[in-house]
N, CA, C and O atoms as CSV, one atom per row, in Angstrom:
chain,resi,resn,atom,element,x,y,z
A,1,UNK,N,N,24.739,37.798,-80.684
A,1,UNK,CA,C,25.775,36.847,-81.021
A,1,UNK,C,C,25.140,35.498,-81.360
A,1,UNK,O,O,24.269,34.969,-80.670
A,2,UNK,N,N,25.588,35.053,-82.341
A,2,UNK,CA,C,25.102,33.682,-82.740
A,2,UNK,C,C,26.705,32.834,-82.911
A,2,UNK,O,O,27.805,33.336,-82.678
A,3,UNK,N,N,26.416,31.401,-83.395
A,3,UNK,CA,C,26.936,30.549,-84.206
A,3,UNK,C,C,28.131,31.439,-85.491
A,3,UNK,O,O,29.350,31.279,-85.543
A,4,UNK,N,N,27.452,32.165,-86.213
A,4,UNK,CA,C,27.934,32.640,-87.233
A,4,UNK,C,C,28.690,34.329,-87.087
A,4,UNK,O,O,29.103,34.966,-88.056
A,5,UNK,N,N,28.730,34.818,-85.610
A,5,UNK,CA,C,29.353,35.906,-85.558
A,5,UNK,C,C,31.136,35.541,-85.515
A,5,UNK,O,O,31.878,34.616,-85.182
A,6,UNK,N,N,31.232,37.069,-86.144
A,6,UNK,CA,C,33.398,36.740,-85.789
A,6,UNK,C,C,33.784,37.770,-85.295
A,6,UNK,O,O,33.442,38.944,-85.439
A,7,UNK,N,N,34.864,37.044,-84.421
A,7,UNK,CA,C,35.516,37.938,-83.366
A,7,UNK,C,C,36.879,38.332,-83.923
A,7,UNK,O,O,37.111,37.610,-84.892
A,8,UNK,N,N,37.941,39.251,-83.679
A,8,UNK,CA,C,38.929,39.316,-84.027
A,8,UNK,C,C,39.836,38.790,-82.963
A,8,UNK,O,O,39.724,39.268,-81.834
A,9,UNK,N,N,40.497,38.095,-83.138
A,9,UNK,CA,C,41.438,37.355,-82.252
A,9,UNK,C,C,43.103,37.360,-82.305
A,9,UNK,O,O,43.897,36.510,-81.903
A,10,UNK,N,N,43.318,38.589,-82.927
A,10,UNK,CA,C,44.642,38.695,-83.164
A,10,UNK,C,C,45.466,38.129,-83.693
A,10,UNK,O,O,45.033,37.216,-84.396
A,11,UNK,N,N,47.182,38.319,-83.688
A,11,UNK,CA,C,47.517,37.431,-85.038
A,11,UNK,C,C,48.481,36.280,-84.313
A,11,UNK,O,O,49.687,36.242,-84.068
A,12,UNK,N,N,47.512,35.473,-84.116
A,12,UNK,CA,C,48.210,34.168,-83.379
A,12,UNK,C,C,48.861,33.587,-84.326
A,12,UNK,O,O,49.523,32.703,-83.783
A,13,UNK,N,N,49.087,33.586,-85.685
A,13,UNK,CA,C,49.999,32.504,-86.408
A,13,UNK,C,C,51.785,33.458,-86.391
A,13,UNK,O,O,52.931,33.030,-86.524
A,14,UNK,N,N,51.209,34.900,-86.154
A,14,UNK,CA,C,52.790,35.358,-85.298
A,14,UNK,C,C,53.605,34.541,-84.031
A,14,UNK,O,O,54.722,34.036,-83.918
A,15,UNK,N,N,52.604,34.674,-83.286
A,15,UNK,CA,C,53.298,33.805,-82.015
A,15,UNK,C,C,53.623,32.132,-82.258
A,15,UNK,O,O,54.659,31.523,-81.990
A,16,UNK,N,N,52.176,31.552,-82.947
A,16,UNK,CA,C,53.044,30.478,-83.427
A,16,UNK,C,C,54.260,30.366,-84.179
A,16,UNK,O,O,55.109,29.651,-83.646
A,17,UNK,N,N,54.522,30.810,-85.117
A,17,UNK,CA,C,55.578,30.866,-86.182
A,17,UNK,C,C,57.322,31.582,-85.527
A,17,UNK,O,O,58.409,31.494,-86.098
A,18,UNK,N,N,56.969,32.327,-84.027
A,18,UNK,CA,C,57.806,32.467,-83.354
A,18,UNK,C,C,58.366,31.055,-82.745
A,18,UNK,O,O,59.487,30.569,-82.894
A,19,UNK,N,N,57.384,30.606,-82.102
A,19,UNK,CA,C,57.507,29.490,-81.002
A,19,UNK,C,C,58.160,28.438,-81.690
A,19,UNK,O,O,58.962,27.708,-81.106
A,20,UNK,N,N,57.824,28.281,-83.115
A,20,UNK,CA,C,58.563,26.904,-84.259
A,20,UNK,C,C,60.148,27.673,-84.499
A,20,UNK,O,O,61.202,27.038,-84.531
A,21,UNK,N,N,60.040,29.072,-84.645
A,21,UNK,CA,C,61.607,29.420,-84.714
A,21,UNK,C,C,62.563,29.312,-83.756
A,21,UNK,O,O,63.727,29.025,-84.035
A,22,UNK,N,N,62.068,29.574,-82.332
A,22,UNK,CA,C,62.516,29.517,-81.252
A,22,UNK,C,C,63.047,27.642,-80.901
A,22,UNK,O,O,64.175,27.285,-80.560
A,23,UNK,N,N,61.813,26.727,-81.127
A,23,UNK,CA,C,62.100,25.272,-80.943
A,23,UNK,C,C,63.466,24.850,-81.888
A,23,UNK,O,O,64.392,24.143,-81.491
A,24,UNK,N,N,63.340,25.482,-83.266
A,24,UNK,CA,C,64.159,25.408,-84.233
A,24,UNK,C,C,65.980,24.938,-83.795
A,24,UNK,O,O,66.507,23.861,-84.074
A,25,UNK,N,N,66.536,25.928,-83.171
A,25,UNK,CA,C,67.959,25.972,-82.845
A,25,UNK,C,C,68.654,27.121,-83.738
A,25,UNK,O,O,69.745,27.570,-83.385
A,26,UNK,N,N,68.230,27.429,-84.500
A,26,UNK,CA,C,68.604,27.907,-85.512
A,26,UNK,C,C,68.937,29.331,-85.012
A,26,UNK,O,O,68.033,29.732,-84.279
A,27,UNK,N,N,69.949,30.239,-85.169
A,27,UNK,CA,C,70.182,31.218,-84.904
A,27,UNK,C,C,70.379,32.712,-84.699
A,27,UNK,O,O,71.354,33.397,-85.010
A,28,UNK,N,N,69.351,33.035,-84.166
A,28,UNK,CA,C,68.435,34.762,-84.605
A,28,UNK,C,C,69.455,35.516,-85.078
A,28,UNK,O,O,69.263,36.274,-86.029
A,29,UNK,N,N,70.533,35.417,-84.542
A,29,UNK,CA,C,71.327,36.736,-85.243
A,29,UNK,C,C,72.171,36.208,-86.647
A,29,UNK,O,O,73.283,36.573,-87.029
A,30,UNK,N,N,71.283,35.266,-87.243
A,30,UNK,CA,C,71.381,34.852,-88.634
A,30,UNK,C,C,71.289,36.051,-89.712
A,30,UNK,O,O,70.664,36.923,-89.110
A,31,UNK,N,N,71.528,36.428,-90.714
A,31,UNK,CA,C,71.065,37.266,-91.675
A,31,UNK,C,C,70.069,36.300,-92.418
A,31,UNK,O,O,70.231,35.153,-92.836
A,32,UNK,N,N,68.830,37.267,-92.448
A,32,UNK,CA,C,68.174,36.333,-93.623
A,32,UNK,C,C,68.705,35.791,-95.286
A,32,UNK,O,O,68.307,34.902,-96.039
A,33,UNK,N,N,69.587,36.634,-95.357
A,33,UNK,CA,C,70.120,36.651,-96.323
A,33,UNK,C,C,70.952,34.996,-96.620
A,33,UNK,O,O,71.087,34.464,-97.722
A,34,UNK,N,N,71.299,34.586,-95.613
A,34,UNK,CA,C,71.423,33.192,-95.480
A,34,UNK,C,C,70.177,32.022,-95.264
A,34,UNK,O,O,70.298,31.026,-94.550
A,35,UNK,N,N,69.456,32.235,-95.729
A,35,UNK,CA,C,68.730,31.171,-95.688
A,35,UNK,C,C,67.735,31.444,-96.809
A,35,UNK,O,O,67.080,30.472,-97.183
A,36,UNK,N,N,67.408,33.229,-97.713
A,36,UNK,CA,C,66.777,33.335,-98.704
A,36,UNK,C,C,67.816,34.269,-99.411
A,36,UNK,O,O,67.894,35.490,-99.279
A,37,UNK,N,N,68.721,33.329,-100.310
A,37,UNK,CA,C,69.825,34.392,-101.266
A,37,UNK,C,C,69.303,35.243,-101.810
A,37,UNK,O,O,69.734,36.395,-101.863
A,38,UNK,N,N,68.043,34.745,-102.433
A,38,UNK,CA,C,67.570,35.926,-103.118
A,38,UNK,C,C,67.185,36.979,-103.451
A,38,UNK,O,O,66.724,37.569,-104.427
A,39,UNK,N,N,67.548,37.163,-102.124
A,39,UNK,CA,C,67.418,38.559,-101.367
A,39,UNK,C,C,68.651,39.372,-101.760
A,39,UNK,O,O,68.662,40.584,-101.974
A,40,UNK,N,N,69.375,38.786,-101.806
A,40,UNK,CA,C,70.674,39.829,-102.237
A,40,UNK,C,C,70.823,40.148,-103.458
A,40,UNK,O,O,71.645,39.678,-104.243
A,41,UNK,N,N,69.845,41.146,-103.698
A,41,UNK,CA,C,69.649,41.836,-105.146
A,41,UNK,C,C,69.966,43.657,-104.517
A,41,UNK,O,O,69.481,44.446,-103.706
A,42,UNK,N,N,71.250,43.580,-105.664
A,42,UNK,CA,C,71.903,44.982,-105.259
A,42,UNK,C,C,70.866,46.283,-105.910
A,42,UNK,O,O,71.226,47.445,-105.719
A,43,UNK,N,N,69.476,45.974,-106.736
A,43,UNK,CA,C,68.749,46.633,-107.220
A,43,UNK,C,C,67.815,47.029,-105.971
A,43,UNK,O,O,67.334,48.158,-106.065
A,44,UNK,N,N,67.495,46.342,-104.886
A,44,UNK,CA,C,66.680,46.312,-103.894
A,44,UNK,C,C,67.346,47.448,-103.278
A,44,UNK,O,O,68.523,47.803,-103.335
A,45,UNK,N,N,65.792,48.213,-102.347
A,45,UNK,CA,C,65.743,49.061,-101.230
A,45,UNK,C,C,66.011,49.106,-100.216
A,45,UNK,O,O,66.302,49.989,-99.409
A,46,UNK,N,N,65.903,47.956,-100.222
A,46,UNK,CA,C,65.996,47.047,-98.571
A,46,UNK,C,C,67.522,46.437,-98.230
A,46,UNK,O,O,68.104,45.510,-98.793
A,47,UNK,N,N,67.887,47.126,-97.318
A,47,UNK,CA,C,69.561,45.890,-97.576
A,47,UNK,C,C,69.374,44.907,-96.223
A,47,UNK,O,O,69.473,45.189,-95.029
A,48,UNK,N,N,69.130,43.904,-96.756
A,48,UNK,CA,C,68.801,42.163,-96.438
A,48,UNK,C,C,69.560,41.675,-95.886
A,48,UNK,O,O,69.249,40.635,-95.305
A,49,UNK,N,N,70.820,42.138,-95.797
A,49,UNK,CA,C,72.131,41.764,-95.073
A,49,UNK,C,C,72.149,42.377,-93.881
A,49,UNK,O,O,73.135,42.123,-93.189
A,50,UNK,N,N,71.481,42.989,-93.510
A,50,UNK,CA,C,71.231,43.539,-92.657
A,50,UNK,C,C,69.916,43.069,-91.801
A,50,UNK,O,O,69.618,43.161,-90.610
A,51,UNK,N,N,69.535,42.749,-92.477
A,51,UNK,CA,C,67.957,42.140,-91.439
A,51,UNK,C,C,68.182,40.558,-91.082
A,51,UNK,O,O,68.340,39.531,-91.741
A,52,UNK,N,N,68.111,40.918,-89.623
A,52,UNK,CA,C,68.422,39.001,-89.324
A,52,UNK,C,C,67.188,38.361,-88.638
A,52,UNK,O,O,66.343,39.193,-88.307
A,53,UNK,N,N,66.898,37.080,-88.352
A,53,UNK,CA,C,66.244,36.827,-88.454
A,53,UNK,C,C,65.202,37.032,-86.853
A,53,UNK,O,O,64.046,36.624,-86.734
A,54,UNK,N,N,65.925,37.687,-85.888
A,54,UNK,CA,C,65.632,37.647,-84.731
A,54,UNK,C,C,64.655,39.098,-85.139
A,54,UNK,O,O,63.524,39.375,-84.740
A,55,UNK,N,N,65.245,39.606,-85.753
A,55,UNK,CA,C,64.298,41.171,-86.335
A,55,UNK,C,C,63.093,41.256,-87.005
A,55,UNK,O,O,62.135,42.028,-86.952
A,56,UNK,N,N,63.514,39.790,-87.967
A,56,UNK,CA,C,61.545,39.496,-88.254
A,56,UNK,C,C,61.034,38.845,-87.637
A,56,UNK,O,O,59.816,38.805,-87.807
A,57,UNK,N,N,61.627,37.978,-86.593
A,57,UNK,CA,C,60.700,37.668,-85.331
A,57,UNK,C,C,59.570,38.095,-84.953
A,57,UNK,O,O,58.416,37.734,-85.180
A,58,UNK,N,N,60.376,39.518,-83.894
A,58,UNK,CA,C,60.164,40.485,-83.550
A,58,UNK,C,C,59.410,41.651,-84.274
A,58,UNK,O,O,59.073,42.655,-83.646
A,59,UNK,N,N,59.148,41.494,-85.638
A,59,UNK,CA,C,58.698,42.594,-86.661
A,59,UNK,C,C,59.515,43.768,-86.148
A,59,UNK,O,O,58.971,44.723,-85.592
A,60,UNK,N,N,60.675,43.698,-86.317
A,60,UNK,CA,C,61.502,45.163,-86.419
A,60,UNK,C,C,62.577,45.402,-87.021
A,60,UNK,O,O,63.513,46.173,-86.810
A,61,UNK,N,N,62.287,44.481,-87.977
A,61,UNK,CA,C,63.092,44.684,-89.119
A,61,UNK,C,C,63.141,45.929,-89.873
A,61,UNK,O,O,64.007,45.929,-90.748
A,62,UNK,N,N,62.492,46.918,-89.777
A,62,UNK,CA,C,62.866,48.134,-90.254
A,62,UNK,C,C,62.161,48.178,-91.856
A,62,UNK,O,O,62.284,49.160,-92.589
A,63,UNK,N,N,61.472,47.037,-92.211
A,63,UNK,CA,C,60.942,46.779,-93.251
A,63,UNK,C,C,59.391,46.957,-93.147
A,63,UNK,O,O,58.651,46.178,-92.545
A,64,UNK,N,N,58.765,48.744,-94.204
A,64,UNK,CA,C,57.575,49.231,-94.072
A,64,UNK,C,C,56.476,47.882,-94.602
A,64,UNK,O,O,56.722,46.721,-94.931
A,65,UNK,N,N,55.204,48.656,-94.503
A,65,UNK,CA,C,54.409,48.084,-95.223
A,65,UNK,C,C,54.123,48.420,-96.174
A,65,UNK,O,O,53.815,49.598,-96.359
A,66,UNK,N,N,54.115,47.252,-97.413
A,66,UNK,CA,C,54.121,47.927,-98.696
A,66,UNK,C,C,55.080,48.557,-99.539
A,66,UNK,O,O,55.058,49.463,-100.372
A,67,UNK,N,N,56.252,47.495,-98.871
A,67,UNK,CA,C,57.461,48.298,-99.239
A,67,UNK,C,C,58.093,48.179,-100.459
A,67,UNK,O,O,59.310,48.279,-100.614
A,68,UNK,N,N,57.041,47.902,-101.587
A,68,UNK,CA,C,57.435,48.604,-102.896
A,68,UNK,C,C,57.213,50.079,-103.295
A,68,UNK,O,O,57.979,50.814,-103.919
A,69,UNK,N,N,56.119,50.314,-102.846
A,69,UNK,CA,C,56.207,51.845,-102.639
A,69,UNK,C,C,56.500,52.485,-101.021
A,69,UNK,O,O,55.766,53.238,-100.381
A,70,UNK,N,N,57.508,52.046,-100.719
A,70,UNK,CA,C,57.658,52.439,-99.275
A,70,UNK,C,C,58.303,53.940,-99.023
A,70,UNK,O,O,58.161,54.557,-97.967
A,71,UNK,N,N,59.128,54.482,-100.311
A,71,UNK,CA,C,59.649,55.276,-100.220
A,71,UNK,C,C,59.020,56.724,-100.050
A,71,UNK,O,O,59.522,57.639,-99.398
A,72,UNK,N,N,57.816,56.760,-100.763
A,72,UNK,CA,C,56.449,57.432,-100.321
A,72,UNK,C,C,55.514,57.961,-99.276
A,72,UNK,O,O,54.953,59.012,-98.966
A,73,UNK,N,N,55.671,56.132,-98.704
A,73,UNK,CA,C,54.255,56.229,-97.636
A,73,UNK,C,C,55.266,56.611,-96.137
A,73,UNK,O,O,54.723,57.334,-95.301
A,74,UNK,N,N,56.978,56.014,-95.798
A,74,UNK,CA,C,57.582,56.006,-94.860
A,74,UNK,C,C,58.286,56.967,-94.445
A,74,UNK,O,O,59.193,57.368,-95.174
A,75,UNK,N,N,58.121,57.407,-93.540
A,75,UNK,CA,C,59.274,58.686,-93.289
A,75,UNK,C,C,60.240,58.011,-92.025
A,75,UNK,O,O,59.882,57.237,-91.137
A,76,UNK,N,N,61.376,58.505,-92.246
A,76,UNK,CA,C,62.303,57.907,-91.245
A,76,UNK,C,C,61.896,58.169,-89.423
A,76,UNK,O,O,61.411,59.201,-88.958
A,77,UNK,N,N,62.162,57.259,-88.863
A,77,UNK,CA,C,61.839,57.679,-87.381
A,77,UNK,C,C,62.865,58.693,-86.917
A,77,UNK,O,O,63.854,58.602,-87.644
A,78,UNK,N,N,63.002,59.568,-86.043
A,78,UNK,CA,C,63.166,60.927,-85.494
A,78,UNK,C,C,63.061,61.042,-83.985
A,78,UNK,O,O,62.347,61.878,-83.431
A,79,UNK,N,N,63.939,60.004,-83.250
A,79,UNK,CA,C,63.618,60.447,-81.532
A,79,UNK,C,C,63.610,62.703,-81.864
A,79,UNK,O,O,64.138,63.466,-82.672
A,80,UNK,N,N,62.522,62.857,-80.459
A,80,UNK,CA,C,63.136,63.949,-79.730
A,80,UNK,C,C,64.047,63.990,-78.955
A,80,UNK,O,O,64.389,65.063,-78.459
């Protein structure tokens, strides 16, 4: 280990970017759809009206990675 080695340190600008939403006031069970209209494109995969903002908090918005080709890489979840 020197000066010039790197460590992985996880994704702390998640937790920050929580902690500024949380200080915010602003209200998780918002639809994003209110605060980025542009989302409400009836051509989209994704229905946006549906994802609020406490869900991308949380990353469980239900939104894959890569989700222009998501329809491909995602298969629906399946409790047993």
């Amino acid at each position: 280990m020197d000066r010039d080695s790197l460590y992985m340190i996880g994704s702390v600008a998640k937790v920050l970017t929580d902690a500024v939403f949380i200080k915010s006031g602003v209200p998780a069970s918002d639809p994003v759809t209110k605060y980025v209209p542009e989302l409400r494109d009836e051509k989209s995969r994704i229905d946006w009206g549906a994802v609020t903002l406490e869900m991308l908090a949380g990353q469980l918005s239900g939104i894959p990675p890569n989700c222009e080709c998501f329809s491909s890489l995602v298969t629906p979840f399946q409790s047993n």
